[in-house]
C-alpha positions as CSV (number, residue, x, y, z in Angstrom):
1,X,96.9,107.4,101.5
2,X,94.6,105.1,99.7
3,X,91.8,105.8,97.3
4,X,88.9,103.8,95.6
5,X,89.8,102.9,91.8
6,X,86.7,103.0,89.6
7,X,87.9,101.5,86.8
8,X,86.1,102.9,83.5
9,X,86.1,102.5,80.0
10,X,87.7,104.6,77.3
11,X,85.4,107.5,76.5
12,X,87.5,109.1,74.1
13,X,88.7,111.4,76.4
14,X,92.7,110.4,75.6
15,X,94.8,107.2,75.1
16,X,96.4,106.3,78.3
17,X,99.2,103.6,76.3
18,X,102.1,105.6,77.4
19,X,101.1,106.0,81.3
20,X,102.1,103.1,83.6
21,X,100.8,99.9,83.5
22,X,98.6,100.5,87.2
23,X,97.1,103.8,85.6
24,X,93.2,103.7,86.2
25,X,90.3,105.9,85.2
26,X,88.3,107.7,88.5
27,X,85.2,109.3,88.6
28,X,84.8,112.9,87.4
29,X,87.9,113.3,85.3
30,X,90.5,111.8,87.8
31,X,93.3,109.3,87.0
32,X,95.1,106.8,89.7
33,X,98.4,105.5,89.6
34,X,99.6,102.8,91.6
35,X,96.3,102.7,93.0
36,X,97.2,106.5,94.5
37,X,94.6,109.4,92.9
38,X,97.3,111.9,91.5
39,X,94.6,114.9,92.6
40,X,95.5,113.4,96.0
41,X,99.3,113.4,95.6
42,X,99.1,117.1,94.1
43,X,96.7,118.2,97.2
44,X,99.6,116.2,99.7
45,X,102.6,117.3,98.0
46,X,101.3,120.6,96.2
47,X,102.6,121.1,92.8
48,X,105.1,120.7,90.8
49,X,105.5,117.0,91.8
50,X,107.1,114.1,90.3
51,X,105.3,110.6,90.7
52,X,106.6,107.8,90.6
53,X,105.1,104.2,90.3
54,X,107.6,101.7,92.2
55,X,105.6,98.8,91.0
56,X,106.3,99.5,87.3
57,X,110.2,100.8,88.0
58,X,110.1,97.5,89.5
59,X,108.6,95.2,86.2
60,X,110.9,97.1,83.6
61,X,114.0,95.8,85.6
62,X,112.4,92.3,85.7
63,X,111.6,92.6,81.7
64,X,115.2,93.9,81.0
65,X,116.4,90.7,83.2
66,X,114.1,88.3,81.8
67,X,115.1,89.6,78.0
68,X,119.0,89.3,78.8
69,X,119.8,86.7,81.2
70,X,122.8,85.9,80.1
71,X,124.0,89.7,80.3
72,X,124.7,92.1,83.5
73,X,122.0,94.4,83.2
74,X,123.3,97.9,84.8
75,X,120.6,101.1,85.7
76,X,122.1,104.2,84.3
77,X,121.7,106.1,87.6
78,X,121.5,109.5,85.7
79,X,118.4,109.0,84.6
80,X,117.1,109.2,87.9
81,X,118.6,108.5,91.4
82,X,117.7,108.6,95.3
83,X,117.6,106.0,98.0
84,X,114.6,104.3,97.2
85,X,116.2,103.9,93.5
86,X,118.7,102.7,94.9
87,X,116.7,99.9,97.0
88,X,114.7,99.0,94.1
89,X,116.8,98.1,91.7
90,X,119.2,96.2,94.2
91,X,116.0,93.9,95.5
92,X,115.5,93.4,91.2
93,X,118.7,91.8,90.9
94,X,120.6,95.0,88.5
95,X,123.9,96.3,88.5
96,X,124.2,99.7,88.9
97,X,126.1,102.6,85.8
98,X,127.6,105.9,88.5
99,X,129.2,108.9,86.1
100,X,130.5,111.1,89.3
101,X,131.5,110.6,92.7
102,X,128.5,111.9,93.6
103,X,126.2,109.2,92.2
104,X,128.7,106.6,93.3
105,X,128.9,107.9,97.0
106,X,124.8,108.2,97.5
107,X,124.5,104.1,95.7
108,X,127.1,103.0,98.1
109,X,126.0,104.9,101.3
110,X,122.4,103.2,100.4
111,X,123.8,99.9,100.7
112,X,124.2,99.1,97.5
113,X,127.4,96.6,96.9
114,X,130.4,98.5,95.4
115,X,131.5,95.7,93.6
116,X,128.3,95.5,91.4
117,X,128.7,99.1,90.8
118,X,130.5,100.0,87.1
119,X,132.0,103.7,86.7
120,X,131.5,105.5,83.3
121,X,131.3,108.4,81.6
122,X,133.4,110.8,79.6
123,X,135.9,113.4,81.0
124,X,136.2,111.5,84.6
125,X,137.6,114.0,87.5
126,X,140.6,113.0,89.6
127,X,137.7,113.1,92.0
128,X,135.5,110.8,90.1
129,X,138.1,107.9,90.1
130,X,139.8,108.5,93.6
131,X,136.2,107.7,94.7
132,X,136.1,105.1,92.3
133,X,139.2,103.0,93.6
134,X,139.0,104.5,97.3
135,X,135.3,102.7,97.4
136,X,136.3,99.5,95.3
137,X,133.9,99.7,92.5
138,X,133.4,96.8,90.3
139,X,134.9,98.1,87.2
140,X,135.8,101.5,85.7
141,X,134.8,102.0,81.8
142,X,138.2,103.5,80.3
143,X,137.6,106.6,78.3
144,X,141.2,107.9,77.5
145,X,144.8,107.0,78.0
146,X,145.6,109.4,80.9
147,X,142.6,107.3,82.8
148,X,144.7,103.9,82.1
149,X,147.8,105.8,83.2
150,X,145.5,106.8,86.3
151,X,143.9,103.6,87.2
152,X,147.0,101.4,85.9
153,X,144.4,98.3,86.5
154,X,144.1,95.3,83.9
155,X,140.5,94.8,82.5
156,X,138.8,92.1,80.9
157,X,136.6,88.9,77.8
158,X,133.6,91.9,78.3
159,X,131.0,94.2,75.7
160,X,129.3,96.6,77.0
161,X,126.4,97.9,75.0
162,X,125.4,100.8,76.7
163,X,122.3,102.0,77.0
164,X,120.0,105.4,75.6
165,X,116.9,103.1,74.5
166,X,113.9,104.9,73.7
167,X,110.3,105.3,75.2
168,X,107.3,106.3,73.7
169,X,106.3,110.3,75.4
170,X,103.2,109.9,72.8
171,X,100.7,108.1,72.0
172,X,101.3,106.2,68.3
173,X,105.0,106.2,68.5
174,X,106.8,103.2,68.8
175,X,107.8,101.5,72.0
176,X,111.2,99.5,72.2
177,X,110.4,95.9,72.2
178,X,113.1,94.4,75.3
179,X,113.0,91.0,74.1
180,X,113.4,91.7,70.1
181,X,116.3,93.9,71.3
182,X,117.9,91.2,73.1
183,X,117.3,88.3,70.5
184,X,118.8,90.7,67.6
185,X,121.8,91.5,69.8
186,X,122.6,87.7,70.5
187,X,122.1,86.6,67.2
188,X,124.4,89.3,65.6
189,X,127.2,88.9,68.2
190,X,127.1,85.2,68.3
191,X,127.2,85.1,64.8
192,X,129.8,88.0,64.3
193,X,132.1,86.6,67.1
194,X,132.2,82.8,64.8
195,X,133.1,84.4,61.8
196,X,135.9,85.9,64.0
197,X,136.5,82.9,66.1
198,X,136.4,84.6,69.2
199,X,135.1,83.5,72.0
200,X,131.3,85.1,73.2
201,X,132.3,88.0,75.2
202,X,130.1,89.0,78.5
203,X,127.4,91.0,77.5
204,X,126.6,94.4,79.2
205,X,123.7,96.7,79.0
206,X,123.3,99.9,80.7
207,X,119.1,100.7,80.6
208,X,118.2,104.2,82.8
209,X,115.5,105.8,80.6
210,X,114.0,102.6,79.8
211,X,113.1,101.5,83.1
212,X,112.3,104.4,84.7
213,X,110.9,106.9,82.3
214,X,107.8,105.4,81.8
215,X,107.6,105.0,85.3
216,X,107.3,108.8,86.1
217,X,104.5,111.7,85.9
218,X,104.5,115.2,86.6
219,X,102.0,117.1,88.0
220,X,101.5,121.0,87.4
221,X,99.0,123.5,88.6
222,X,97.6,126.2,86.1
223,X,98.5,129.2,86.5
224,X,96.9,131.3,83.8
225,X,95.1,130.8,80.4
226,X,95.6,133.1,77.4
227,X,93.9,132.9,73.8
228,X,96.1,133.9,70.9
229,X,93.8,133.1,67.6
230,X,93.1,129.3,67.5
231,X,95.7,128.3,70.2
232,X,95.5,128.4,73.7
233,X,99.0,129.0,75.6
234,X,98.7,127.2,79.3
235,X,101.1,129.1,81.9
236,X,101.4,126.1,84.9
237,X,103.4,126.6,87.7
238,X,106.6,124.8,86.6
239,X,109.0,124.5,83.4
240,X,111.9,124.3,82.2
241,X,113.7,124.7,86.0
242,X,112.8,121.0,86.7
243,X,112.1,120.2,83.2
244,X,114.6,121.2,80.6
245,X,113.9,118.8,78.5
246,X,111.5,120.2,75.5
247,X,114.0,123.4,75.4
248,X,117.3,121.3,74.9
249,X,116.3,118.0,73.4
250,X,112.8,119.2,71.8
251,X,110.7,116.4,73.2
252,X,107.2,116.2,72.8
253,X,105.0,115.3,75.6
254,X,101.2,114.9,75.8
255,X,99.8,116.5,79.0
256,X,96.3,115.6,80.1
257,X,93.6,117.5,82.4
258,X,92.9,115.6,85.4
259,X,90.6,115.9,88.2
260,X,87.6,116.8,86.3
261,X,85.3,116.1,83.7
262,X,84.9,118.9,80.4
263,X,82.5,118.9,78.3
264,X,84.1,121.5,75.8
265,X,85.7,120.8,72.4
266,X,89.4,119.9,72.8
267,X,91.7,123.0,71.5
268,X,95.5,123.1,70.0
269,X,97.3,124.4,73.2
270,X,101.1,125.6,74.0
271,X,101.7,124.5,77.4
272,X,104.5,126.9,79.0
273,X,106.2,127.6,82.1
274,X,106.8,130.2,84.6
275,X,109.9,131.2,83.2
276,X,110.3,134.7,81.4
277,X,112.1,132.1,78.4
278,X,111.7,131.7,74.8
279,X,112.7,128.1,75.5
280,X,110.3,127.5,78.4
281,X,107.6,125.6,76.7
282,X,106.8,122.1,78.1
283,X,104.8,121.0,75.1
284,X,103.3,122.7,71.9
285,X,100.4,121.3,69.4
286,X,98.7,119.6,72.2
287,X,95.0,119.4,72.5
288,X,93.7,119.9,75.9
289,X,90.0,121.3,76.8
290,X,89.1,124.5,75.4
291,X,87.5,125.4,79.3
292,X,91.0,124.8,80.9
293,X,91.6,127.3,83.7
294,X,93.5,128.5,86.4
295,X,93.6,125.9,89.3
296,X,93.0,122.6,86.8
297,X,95.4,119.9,87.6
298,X,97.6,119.1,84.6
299,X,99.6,115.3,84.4
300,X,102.4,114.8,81.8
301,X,103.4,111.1,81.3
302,X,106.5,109.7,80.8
303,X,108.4,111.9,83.2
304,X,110.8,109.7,85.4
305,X,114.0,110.3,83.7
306,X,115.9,113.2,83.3
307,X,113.9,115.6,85.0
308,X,114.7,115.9,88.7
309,X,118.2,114.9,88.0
310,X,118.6,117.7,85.0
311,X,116.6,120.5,87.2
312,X,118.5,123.8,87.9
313,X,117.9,126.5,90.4
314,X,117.0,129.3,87.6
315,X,114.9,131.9,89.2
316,X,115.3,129.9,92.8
317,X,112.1,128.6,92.1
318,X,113.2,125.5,94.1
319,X,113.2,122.0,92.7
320,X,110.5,120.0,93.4
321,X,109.5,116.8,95.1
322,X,109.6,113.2,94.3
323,X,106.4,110.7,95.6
324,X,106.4,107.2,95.0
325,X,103.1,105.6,94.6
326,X,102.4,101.4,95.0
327,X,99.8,99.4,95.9
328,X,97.7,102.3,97.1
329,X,99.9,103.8,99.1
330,X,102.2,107.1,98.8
331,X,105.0,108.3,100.4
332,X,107.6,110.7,99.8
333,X,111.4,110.2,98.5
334,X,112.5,113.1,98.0
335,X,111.2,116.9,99.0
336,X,110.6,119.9,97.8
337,X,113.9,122.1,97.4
338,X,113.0,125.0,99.5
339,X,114.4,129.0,99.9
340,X,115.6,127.8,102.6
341,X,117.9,125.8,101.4
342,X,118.9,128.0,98.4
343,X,119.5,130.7,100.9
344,X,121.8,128.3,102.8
345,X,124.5,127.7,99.5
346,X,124.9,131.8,99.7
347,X,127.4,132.3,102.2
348,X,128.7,135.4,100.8
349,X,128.3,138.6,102.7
């Protein structure tokens, strides 16, 4: 699928800073990414959908290399994970961060080396680190003595860093600056390591939200529109089932109407799901068109990480889909969850 970008210029109508870098203003309201219309991808792929721009997955890895080449720069693969993940960050030269035997068994049956792979997180099953040794990963981060006692491996010279660096989900909050990161880390540890006289050690950072979040956008259809006093609340056909996010963490996102052009004042909304949840609120104190209604095409930014791989089955709603977009072209990575396969888990009688 490839569309025609019109590129236009601001018209007040919202700041696009925390979209991806290929986002591009269509005619009559529309927005592309990646060169893709996302009215196209929601019309494909029906909604919810997750979009995802390889080309700018594909530039954050680059950035995070180019900031720390003297480090191994490791995706955190819970951030967000599938084949084409994978691929992508493989062909960009990173290392890859597994916390289950599930993450490490999908990176390794894609083709990606064992050896580069690094096993972490807290509270590892005996599964987790049978899988770990039985493929040969690279290393395995200890967490507690009955791991050593498990593993009974020597490890090495290295500091790992980890990862957690922030994005921006609005616009006017601050963006993490890669390189200022990377020159304030050397510095201290260089300078830290002579007043110990120790030797450099390896450096190790473990990036996931930072290369893929601002990668990502969700797309939600609207389901139904009710005025309480000044605010609007915005029902759209998703929530907190593949975005649990807002409810657990509180983040704030700043959805935008797509697809069309309004004329109307912009009104304080409460966008919520279709969950009957307190907690089921995608994002509050947003302004959106006051003539928003049913069947307008929503787009939240900022949604590659920790949304498909932190959505649940509540109500067996079904999780959705995830479409790449690059270069004007779209194609799918992962599908919809259907009843189908919910029905398939339940073999009870």
């Amino acid at each position: 699928m490839t569309t025609s970008v019109i590129p236009r210029p601001d018209s007040g109508t919202g700041d696009l800073s925390v979209w991806p870098a290929s986002t591009a203003r269509l005619a009559h309201g529309g927005l592309a990414v990646g060169g893709v219309a996302l009215a196209d991808v929601a019309a494909r792929f029906g909604t919810p959908v997750y979009v995802l721009d390889e080309g700018e997955v594909r530039e954050r890895c680059r950035a995070y290399r180019g900031a720390f080449p003297e480090a191994e720069v490791l995706y955190a693969a819970k951030a967000f994970l599938s084949r084409a993940m994978v691929r992508w960050v493989q062909e960009e030269g990173l290392g890859l961060d597994v916390c289950s035997a599930g993450e490490l068994e999908l990176a390794v049956t894609a083709g990606f080396p064992p050896e580069r792979i690094v096993l972490h997180g807290n509270a590892k099953s005996p599964h987790d680190l049978d899988s770990a040794l039985r493929l040969g990963v690279g290393r395995i981060v200890i967490d507690s003595p009955s791991e050593i006692a498990r593993i009974a491996a020597a490890v090495g010279p290295e500091l790992d860093m980890g990862g957690g660096h922030g994005v921006a989900y609005r616009p006017g909050e601050p963006a993490l600056d890669v390189g200022a990161l990377a020159r304030k880390l050397r510095s201290g540890l260089e300078e830290s390591c002579a007043a110990a006289g120790m030797a450099v050690p390896r450096l190790v950072i473990e990036p996931g939200r930072g290369v893929v979040g601002p990668a990502g956008v969700a797309l939600y259809r609207v389901l139904a529109v009710k005025r309480t006093g000044d605010t609007l609340f915005v029902a759209v056909d998703g929530g907190m089932s593949d975005n649990p996010r807002p409810a657990l963490y509180g983040v704030r996102y700043a959805p935008r109407l797509i697809g069309r052009t309004s004329a109307a004042d912009s009104r304080t909304a409460t966008v919520v799901g279709r969950h009957c949840e307190a907690g089921d609120v995608l994002a509050a104190g947003v302004e959106l068109p006051g003539d928003i209604r049913p069947g307008d095409l929503i787009a939240v930014p900022v949604a590659g990480a920790y949304q498909l791989s932190m959505a649940s089955g509540y109500n067996m709603v079904g999780r959705p889909p995830v479409a790449a977009v690059n270069e004007g072209t779209v194609r799918l990575l992962v599908r919809r969850e259907t009843l189908a396969d919910l029905r398939r888990r339940d073999i009870g009688a």
